[in-house]
C-alpha positions in Angstrom: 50.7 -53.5 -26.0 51.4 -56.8 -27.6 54.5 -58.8 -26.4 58.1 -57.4 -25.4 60.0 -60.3 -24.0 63.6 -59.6 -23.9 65.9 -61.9 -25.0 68.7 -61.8 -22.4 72.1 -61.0 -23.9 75.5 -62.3 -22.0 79.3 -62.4 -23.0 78.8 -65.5 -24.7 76.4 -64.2 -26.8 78.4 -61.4 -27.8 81.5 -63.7 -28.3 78.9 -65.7 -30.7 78.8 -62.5 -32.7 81.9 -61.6 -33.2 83.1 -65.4 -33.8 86.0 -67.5 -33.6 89.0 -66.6 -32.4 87.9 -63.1 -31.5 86.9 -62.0 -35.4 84.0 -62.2 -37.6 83.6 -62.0 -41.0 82.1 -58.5 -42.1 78.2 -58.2 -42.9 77.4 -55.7 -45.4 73.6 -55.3 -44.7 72.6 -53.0 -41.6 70.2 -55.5 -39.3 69.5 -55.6 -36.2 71.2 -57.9 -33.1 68.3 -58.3 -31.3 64.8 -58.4 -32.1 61.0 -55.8 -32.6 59.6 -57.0 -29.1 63.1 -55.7 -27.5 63.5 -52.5 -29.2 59.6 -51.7 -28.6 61.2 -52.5 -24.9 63.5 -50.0 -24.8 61.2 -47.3 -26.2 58.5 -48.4 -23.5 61.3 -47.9 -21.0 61.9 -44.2 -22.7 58.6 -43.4 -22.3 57.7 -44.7 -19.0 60.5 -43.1 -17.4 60.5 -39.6 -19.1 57.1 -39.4 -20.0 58.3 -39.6 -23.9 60.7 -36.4 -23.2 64.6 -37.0 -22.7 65.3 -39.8 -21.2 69.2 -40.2 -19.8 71.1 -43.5 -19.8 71.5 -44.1 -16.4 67.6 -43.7 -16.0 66.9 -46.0 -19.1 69.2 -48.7 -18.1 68.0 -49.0 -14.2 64.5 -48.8 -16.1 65.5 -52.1 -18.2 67.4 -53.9 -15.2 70.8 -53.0 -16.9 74.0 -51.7 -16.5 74.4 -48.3 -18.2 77.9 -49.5 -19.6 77.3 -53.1 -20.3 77.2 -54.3 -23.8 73.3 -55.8 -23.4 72.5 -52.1 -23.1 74.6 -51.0 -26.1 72.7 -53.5 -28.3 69.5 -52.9 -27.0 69.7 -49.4 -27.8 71.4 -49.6 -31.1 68.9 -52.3 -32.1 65.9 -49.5 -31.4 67.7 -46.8 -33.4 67.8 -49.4 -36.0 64.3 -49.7 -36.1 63.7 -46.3 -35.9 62.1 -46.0 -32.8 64.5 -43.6 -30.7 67.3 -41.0 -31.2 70.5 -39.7 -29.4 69.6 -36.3 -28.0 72.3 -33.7 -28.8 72.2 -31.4 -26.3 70.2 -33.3 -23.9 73.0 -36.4 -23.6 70.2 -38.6 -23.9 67.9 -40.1 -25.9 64.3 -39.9 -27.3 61.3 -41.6 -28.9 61.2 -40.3 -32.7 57.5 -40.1 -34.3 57.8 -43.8 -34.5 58.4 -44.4 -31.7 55.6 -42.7 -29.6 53.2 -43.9 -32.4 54.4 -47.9 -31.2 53.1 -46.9 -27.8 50.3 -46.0 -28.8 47.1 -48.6 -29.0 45.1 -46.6 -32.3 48.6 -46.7 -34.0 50.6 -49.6 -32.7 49.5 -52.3 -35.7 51.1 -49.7 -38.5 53.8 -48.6 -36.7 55.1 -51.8 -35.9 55.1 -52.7 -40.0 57.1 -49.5 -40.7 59.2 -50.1 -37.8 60.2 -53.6 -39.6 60.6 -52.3 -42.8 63.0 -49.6 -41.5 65.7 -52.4 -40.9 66.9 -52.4 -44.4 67.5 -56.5 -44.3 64.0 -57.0 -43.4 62.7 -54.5 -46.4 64.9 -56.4 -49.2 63.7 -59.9 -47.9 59.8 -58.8 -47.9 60.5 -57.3 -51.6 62.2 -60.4 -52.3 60.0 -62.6 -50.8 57.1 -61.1 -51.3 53.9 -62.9 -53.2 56.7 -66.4 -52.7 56.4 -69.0 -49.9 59.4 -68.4 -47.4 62.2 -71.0 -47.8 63.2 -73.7 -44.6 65.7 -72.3 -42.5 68.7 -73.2 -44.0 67.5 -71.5 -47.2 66.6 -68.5 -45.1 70.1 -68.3 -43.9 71.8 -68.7 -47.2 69.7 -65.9 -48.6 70.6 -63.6 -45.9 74.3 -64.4 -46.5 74.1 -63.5 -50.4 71.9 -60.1 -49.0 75.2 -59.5 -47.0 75.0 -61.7 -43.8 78.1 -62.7 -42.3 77.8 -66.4 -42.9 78.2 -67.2 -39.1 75.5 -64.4 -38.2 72.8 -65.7 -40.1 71.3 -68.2 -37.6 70.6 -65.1 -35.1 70.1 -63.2 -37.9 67.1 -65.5 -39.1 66.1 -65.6 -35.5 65.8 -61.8 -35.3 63.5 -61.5 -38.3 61.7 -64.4 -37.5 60.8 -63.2 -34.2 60.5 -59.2 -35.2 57.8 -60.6 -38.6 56.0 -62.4 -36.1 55.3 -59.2 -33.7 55.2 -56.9 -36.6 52.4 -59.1 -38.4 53.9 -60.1 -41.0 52.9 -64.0 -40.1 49.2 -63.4 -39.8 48.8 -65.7 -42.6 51.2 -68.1 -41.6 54.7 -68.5 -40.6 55.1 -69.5 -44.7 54.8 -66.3 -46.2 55.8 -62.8 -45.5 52.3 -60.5 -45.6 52.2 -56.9 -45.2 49.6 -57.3 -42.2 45.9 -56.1 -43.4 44.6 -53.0 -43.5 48.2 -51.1 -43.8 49.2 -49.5 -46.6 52.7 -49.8 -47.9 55.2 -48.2 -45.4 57.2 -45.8 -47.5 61.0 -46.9 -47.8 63.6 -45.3 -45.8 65.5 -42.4 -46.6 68.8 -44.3 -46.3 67.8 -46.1 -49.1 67.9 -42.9 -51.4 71.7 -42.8 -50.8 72.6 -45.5 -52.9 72.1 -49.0 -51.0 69.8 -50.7 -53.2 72.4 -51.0 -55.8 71.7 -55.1 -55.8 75.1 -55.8 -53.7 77.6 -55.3 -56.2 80.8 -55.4 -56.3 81.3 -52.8 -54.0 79.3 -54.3 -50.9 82.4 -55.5 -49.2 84.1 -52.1 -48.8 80.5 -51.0 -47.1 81.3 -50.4 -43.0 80.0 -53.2 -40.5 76.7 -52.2 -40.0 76.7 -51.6 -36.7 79.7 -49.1 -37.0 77.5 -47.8 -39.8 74.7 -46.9 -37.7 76.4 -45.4 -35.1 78.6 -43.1 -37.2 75.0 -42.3 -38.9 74.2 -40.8 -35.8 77.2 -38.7 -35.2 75.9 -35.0 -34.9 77.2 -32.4 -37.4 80.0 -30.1 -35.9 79.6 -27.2 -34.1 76.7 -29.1 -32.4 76.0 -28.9 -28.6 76.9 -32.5 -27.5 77.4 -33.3 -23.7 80.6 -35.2 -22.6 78.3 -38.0 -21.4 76.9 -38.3 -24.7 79.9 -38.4 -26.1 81.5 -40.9 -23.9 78.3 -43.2 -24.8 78.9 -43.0 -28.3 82.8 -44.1 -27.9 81.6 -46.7 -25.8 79.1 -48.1 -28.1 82.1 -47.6 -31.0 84.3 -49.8 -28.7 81.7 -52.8 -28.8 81.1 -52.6 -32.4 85.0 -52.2 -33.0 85.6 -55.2 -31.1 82.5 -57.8 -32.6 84.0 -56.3 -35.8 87.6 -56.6 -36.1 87.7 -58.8 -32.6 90.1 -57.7 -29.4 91.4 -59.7 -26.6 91.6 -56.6 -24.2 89.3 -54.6 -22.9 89.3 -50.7 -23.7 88.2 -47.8 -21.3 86.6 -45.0 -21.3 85.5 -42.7 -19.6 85.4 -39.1 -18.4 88.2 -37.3 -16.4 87.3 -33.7 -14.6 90.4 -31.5 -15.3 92.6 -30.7 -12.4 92.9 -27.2 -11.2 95.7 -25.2 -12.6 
């Protein structure tokens, strides 16, 4: 399996996301925080700790070195849902590889998986259309592309850094760091079903009443009602919608929570 170094997240880090003085200006893209090598990470850690079957939190983080509740963990995992390589269980309170993500693991399928798996972030499919048959721009040209795609303007330089490093394990590079390739001997990766509902309108007017794109993804995931979804799970989900809430909209105090066992009557 080719490279999964982790890139260590720590409160400054997240503080660098959210910004000054506690806020952030609103991106209205869906990308990733972190980058392919880490999310292929956390499905690795799925795998090797369930065998590719449900997988609980407390099981995954210990396998990743991680506190279940620290915000490292939160980003890790909602950077592999981004990329389509695991799912919350609903009745399991866990998670799980999806198709693409036991096909990452997996040496006969690993080159094409990792292509669709970059494509699936819906930044990194609109700059390979854009980009695509064009020599990539320096840096600072990068950046200011990503911010008229919908980049915060002060989350572009780890959002350049992200695709940089996710192209380069996807492929992508194998002609040079230059241009953006669809890696040879892979067909096009079909685009994602997210896409149908309406968000390659060209960012129009309406892009800034889209959600953060974190909170987007996580309320993406929220299971229809009447579904069987533990208390663990849930509390995991809230949790995760705390962190986002707060590198959105910024907070100063902490909020808790957790789960209380009723008192007897």
């Amino acid at each position: 399996m080719a490279d999964t170094t982790t890139s260590p997240i720590r409160d400054e880090d997240i503080k660098e996301l959210v910004g000054d003085g506690g806020k952030r200006e609103r991106s209205s893209i869906e990308f990733p925080y972190m980058a392919l090598p880490d999310a292929i990470q956390v499905a690795d850690g799925v795998h090797k700790t369930s065998g590719g079957g449900l997988c609980q939190h407390d099981q995954l983080a210990a396998k990743l070195g991680l506190s279940m509740n620290s915000s490292g963990y939160r980003v890790r995992l909602a950077t592999a849902r981004m990329f389509d390589l695991i799912e919350s269980d609903r009745s399991g309170g866990g998670v799980k590889l999806t198709q693409l993500g036991h096909a990452v693991l997996d040496s006969a399928q690993e080159r094409e998986a990792k292509a669709k798996a970059f494509l699936a972030v819906e930044l990194y499919e609109k700059l390979y259309n854009y980009y695509r048959g064009k020599v990539l721009p320096p840096a600072s040209a990068l950046e200011r592309e990503m911010a008229s795609m919908g980049v915060a303007p002060k989350q572009t330089d780890r959002a350049r850094q992200a695709f940089e490093r996710s192209a380069e394990a996807a492929g992508f590079f194998e002609m040079g760091r230059d241009r953006l390739i669809m890696p040879s001997g892979i067909g096009e990766a079909p685009r994602s079903e997210r896409d149908d509902a309406g968000s390659k309108n060209g960012g129009g007017d309406d892009g800034g009443d889209k959600p953060d794109p974190l909170i987007g993804a996580l309320i993406q995931k929220l299971p229809k009602a009447g579904s069987d979804w533990s208390v663990q799970e849930r509390v995991m989900w809230l949790q995760m919608m705390s962190m986002a809430f707060q590198m959105a909209y910024g907070q100063k105090d902490q909020i808790e929570i957790k789960s209380v066992e009723k008192s007897g009557s």
